[in-house]
C-alpha positions as CSV (number, residue, x, y, z in Angstrom):
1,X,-29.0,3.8,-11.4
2,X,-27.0,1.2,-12.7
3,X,-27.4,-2.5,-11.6
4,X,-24.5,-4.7,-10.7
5,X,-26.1,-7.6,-11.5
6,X,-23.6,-9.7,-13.7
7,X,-20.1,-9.7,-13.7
8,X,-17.3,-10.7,-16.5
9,X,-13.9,-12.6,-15.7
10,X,-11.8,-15.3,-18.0
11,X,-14.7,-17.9,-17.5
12,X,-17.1,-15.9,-19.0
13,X,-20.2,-13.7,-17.9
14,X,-21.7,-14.9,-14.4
15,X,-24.9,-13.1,-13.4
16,X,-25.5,-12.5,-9.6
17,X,-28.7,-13.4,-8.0
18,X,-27.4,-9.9,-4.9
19,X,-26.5,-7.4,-7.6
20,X,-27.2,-3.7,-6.0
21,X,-27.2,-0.8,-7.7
22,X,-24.9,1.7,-8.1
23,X,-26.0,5.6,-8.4
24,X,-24.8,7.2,-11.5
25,X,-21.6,9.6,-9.5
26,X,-20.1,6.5,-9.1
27,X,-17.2,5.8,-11.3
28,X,-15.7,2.4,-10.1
29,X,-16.2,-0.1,-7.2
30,X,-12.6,-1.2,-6.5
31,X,-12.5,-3.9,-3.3
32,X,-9.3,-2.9,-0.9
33,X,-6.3,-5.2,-0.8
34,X,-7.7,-7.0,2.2
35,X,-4.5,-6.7,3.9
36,X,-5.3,-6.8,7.5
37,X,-8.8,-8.9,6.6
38,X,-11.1,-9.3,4.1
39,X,-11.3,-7.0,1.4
40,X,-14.2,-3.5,1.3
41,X,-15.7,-2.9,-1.8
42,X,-15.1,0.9,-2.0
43,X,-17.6,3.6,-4.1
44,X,-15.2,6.1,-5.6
45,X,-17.1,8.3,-7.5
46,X,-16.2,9.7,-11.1
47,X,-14.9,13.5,-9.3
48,X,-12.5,11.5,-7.4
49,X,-10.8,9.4,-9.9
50,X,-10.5,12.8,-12.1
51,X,-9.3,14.6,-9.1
52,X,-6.6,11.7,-8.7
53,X,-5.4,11.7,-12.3
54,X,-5.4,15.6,-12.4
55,X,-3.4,15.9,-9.0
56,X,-1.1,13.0,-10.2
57,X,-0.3,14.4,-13.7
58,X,0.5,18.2,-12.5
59,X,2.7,16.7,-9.7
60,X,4.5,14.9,-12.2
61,X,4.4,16.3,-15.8
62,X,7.3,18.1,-17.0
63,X,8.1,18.9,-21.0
64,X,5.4,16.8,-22.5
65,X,2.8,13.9,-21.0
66,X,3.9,11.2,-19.0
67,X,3.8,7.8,-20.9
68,X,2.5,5.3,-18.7
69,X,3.2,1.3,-18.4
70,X,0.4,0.1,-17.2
71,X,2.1,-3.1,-15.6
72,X,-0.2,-3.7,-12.2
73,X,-3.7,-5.4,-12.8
74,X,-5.9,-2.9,-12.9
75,X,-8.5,-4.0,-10.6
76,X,-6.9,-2.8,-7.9
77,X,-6.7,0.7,-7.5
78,X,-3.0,1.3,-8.0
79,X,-3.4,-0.4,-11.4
80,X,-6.9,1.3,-12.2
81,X,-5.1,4.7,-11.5
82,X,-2.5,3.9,-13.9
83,X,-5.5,3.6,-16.9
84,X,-7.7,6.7,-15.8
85,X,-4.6,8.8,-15.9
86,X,-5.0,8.2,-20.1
87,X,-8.8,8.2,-20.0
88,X,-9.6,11.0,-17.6
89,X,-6.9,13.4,-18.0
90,X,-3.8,14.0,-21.1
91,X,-1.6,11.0,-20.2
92,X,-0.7,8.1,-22.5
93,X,-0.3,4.5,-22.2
94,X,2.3,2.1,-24.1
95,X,1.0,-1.2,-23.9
96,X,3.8,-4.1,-23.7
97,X,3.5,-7.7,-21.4
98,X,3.1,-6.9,-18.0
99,X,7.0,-8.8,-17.6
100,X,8.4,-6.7,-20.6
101,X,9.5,-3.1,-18.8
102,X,12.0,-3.5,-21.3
103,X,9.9,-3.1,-24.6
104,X,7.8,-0.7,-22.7
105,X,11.0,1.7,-22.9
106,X,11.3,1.2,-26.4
107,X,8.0,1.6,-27.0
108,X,8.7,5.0,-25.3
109,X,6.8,4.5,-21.7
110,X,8.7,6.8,-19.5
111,X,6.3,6.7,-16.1
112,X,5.5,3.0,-14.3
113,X,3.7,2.2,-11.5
114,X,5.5,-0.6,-9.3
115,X,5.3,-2.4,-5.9
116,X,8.6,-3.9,-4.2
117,X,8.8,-7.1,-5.6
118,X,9.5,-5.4,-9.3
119,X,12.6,-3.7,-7.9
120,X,14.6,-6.4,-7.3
121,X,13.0,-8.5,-10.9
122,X,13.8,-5.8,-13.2
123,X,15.7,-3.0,-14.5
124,X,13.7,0.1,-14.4
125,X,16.9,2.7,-14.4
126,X,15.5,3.5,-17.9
127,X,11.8,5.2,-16.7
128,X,11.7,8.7,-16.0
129,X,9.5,8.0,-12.8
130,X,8.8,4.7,-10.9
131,X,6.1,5.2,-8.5
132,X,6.4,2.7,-6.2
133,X,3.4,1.8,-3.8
134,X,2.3,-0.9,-1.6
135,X,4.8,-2.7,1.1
136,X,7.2,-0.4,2.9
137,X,10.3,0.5,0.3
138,X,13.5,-0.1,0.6
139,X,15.6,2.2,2.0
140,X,18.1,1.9,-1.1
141,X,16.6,2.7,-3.7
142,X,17.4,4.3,-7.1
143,X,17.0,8.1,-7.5
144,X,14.1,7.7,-10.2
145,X,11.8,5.7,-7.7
146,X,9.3,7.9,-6.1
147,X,7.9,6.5,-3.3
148,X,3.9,6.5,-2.7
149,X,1.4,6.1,0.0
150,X,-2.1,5.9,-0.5
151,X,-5.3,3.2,-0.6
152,X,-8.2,1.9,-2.1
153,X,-9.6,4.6,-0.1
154,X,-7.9,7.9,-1.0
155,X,-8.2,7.0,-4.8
156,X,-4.6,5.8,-5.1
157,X,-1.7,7.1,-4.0
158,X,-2.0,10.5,-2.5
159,X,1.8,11.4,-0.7
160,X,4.7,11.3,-2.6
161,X,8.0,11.1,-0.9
162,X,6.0,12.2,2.7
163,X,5.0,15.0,1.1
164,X,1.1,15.1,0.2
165,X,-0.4,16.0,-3.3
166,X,-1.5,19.7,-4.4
167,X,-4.9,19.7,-2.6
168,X,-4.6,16.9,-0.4
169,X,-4.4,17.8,3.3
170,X,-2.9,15.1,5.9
171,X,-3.0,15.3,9.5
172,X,-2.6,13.1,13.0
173,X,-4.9,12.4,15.7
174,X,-3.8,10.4,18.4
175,X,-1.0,9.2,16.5
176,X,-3.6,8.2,13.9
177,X,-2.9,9.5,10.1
178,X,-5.9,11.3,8.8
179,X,-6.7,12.4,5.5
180,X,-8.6,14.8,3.6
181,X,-8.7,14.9,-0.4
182,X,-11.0,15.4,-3.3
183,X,-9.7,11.3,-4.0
184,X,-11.2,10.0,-1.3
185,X,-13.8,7.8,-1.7
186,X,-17.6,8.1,-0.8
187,X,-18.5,4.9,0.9
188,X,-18.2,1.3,1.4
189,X,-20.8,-0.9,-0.2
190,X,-22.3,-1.8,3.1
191,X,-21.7,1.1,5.3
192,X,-20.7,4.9,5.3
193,X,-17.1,6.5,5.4
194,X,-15.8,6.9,8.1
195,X,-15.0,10.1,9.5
196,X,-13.0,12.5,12.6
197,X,-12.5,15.4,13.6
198,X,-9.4,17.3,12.6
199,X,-6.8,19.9,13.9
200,X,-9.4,22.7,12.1
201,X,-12.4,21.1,14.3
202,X,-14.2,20.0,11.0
203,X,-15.3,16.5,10.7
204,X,-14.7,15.5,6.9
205,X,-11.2,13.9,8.1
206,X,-10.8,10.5,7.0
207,X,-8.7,8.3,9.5
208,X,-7.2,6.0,7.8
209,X,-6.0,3.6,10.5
210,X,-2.5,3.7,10.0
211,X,0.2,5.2,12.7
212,X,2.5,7.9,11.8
213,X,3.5,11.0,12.8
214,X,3.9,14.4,10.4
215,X,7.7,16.0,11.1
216,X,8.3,18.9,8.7
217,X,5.8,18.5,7.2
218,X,7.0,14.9,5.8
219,X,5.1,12.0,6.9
220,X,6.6,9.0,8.8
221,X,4.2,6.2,8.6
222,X,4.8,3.3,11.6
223,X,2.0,1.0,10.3
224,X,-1.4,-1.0,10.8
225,X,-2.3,0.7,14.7
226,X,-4.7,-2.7,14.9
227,X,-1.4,-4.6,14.6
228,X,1.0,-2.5,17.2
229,X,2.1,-5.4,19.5
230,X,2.9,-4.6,23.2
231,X,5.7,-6.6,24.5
232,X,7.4,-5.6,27.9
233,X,5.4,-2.7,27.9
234,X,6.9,-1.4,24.7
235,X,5.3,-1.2,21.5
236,X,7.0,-2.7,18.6
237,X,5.6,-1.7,15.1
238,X,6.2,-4.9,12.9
239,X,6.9,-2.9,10.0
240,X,9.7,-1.1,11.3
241,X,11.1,-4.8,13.1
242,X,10.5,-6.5,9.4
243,X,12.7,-3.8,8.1
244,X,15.6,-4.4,9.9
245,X,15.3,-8.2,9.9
246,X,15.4,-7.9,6.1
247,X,18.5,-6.4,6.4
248,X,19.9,-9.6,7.7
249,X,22.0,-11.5,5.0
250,X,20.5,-14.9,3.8
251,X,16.8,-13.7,4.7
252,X,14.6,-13.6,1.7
253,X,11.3,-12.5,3.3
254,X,10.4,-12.1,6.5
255,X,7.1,-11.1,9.1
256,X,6.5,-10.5,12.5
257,X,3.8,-11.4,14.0
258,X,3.1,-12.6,18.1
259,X,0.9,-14.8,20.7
260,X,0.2,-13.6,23.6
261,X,2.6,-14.4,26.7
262,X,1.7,-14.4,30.5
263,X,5.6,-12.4,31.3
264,X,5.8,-10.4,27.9
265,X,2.1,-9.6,27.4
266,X,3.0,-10.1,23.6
267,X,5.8,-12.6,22.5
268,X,7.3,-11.5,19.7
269,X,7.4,-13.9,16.7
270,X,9.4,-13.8,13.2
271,X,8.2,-16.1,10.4
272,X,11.5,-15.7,8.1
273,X,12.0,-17.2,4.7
274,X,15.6,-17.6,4.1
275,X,18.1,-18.9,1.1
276,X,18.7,-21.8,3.1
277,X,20.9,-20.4,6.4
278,X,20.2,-20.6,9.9
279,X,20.2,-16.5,10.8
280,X,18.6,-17.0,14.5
281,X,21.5,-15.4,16.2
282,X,21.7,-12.2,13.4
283,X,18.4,-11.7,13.9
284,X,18.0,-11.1,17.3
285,X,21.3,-9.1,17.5
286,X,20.2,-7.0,14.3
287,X,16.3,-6.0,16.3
288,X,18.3,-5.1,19.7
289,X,20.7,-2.9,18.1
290,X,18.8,-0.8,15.4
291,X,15.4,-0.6,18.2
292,X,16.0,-1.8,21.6
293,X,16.7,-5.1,23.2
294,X,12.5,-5.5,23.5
295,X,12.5,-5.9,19.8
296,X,14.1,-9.1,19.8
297,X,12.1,-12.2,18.5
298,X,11.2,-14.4,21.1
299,X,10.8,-17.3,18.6
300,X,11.9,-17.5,14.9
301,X,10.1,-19.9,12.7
302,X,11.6,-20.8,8.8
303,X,8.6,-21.0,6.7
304,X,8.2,-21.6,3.1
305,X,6.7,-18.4,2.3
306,X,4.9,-15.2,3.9
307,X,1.4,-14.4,2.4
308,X,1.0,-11.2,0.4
309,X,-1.5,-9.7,-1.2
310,X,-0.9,-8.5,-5.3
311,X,0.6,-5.4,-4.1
312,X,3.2,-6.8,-1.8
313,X,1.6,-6.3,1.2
314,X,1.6,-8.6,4.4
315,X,-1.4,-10.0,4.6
316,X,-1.3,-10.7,8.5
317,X,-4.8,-12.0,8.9
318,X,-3.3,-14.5,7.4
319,X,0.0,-15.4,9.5
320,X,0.2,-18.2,11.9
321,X,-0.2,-16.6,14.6
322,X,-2.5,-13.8,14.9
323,X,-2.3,-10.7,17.2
């Protein structure tokens, strides 16, 4: 057994008076991104994280190794991934500033790891592959971008392009994704992993709390099901509204959110960052005509800026209002 009792950061090593142990299987502790609350600490034991890099490398080696940039911080798990794909199976890394994708290619990286914000920052045309993970992509996006879903939980991402990894089997149960992999993890620090029953009857399905639906075998993911809000008696998914509201010129960044409302049940809010222009009336014409006129903001507030987590996600825990 191994005791966690002291950690290292830029300040130094700080001991903890609450260090618990952790049982040789397990490879890494990695907390989740704390997206729709506070962050998990996850046990991911060391047959995951191989089973992660192994799964990740067959799906995309071709000719030779990939050549990762390992750009995201790696105490995350989308970062971490990057490293063990070097340590626990036959990639490579090319080490350059996080900011410098450019020296990375001519230090000849040829896979990288992104989230959203990096698309817009930089030109990655020159990597083989760009995994991109965290907030929902954009729906233009260049042809070397391969888009990811996954968490702390699965051991990184685990469907590429809706279509799930060599061994990893996904599934829906009342609308509710499910997953079961060799990456997931074992446990949380303070309680077991959860678990459901899946179409085959056994219970070693992890739900993962998300909403989507499995068409052709690709998977359509809606978002958060703690987060669905109910206006009208329709249900709006705020990822799908934020998507279209980012389509609206002048918006920078942009969340939905709601409060509750004694006609609509849920009013529906938008917290929008723009370049400086008043986009009230684009907006609401924009969520009537790509969903339905229940999708229109009820109230649109300019803020400064939405809270993300390091991986580009929402964290709506954090809004101003909260659903």
């Amino acid at each position: 057994m191994l005791g966690v009792t002291e950690v290292w950061d830029a300040d130094g090593r700080h001991r903890l008076s609450d260090g618990g142990t952790v049982d040789d299987e397990v490879g890494a502790v990695v907390l989740t991104s704390g997206s729709s609350g506070a962050p998990k600490a996850a046990e991911i034991t060391w047959d995951a994280l191989r089973a992660s890099a192994r799964l990740t490398q067959a799906t995309l080696r071709d000719d030779r190794p990939p050549a990762w940039f390992p750009c995201l911080p790696a105490v995350h798990i989308g970062g971490l991934a990057v490293i063990l794909r070097a340590v626990l199976d036959d990639a490579s890394l090319v080490w350059a500033p996080s900011d410098r994708f450019d020296l990375a290619l001519e230090r000849g990286a040829t896979h990288v790891a992104v989230v959203r914000a990096h698309l817009s920052r930089y030109d990655l045309s020159g990597f083989r592959t760009v995994l991109l993970g965290g907030a929902r992509p954009p729906t233009d996006r260049p042809a070397n971008v391969v888009t990811t879903w996954g968490m702390t939980e699965t051991g990184s991402g685990v469907v590429y392009d809706g279509r799930p990894l060599p061994e990893v089997e996904i599934s829906t149960s009342d609308g509710e994704l499910l997953v079961r992999s060799p990456t997931l993890f074992r446990s949380y620090r303070d309680r077991p992993r959860p678990s459901a029953t899946g179409p085959d009857g056994r219970d070693d399905w992890f739900p993962t709390g998300d909403a989507a639906e499995i068409v052709d075998g690709r998977l359509h993911v809606s978002g958060r099901r703690a987060y669905v809000i109910n206006t009208g008696g329709e249900k709006v998914w705020p990822d799908d509204l934020e998507a279209v509201l980012a389509s609206v010129g002048g918006v920078r960044d942009v969340a939905v959110t709601a409060v509750p409302d004694d006609e609509w049940g849920d009013r529906l809010v938008a917290l929008v960052v723009t370049d400086g222009r008043r986009v009230d009336d684009s907006l609401v014409t924009v969520a009537a005509e790509a969903i339905g006129p229940w999708a229109k903001p009820k109230e649109i507030r300019y803020v400064a800026a939405i809270p993300r987590t390091d991986s580009g996600k929402i964290r709506r825990a954090d809004l101003p209002y909260l659903h």
